[in-house]
C-alpha positions as MATLAB code, in Angstrom:
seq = 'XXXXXXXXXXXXXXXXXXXXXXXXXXXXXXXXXXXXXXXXXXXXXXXXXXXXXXXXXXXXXXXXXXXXXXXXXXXXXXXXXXXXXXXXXXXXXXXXXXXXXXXXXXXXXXXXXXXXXXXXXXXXXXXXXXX';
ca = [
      78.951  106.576  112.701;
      78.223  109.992  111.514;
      77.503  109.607  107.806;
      77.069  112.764  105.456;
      73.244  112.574  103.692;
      73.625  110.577  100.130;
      77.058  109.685  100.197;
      76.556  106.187  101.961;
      75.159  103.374   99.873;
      74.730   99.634  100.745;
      78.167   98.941  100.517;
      80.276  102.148  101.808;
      80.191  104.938  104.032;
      81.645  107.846  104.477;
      82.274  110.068  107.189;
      83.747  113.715  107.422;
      86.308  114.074  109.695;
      85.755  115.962  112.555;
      89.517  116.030  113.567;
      92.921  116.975  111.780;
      94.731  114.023  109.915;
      98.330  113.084  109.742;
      99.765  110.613  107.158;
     103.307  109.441  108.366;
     105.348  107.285  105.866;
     107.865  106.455  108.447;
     109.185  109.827  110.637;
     107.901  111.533  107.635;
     105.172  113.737  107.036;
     103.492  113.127  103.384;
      99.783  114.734  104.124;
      97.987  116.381  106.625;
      94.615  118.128  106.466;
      91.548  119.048  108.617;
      89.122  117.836  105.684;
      90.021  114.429  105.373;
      86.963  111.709  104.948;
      86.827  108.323  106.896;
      85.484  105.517  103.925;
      83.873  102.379  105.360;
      83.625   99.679  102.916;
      82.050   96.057  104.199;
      84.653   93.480  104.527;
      87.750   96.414  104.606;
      89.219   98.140  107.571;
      88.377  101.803  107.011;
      90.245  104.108  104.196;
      90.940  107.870  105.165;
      91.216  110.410  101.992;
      92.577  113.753  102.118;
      92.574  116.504   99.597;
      94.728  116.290   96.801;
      96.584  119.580   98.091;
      97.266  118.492  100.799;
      99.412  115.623  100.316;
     103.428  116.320   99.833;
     103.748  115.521   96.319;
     107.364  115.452   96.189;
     107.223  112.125   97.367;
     105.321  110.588   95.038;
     105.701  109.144   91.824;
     102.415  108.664   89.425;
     102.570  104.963   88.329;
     102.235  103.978   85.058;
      99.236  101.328   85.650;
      95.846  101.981   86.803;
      93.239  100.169   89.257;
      89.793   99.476   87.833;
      86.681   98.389   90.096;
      83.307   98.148   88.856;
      82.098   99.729   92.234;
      84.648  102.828   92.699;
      85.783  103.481   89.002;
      89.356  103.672   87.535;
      92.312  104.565   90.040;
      95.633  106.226   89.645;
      98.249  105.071   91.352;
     100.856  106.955   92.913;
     104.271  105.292   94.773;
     106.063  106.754   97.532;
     109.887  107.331   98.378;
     110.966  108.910  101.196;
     114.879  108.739  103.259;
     115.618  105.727  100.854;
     112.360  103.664  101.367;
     109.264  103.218   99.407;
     105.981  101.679   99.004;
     104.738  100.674   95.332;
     101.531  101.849   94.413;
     100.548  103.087   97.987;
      98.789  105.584   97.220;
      95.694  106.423   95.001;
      93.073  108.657   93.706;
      89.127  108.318   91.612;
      89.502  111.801   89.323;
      86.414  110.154   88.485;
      84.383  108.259   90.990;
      81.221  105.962   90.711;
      77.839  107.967   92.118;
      78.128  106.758   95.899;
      81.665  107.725   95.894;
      81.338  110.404   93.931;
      82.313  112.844   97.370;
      86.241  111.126   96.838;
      87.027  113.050   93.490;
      90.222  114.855   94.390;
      91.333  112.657   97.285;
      94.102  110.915   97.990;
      93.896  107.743   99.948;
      96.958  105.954  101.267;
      97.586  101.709  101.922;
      97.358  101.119  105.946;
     100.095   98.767  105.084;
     102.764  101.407  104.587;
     101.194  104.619  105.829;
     100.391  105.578  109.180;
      97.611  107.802  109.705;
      96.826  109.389  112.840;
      93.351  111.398  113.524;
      93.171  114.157  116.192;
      95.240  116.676  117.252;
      98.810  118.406  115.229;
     100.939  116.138  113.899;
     103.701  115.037  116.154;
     106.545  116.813  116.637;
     104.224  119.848  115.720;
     105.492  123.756  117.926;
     102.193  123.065  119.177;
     103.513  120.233  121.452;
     106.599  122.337  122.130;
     104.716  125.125  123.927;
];
């Protein structure tokens, strides 16, 4: 794994991207973006997080609750709704990170459970695969 200088720590890693990334809830397209970091956490299948503006807001809804973890910091919470279906607090952002994650401020990060995400390449369905 290709880990950026002082942003891995005992516990996580992360990893730039060297690809585009597509995050599909459903058929739908909620975030794509060629900057998108790969987090590996011990004991967790790995997160991607892309930038804030990249993510199709319009389909999300800021919860009212928060995440807290000694280890990351406090969490917002966002959930999604998209051709009547939706995931509760799927999706989440640090504004304010701990030190070895400090490289996630501004990122959104989206549950496996309910998101795809796809690395490499347009997203599907892009005129790129039309030509």
């Amino acid at each position: 794994m290709d880990t950026t200088t002082g942003r891995g720590s005992g516990r996580y890693a992360i990893e730039t991207v060297q690809e585009p990334v597509t995050v599909y809830f459903h058929d739908d397209i909620i975030a794509t973006s060629d900057r998108a970091l790969l987090v590996h956490e011990e004991g967790s299948e790995p997160i991607y997080y892309l930038p804030r503006d990249r993510v199709e807001m319009a389909f999300l809804v800021e919860s009212e609750g928060r995440a807290s973890s000694p280890d990351k910091g406090e969490a917002r919470l966002w959930s999604v709704s998209a051709m009547n279906r939706g995931a509760q607090d799927a999706v989440w952002s640090y504004d304010n990170p701990t030190e070895p994650l400090r490289a996630l401020a501004g990122m959104m990060a989206f549950d496996p459970a309910a998101f795809r995400v796809e690395a490499g390449g347009p997203p599907r369905g892009a005129m790129t695969d039309r030509m």
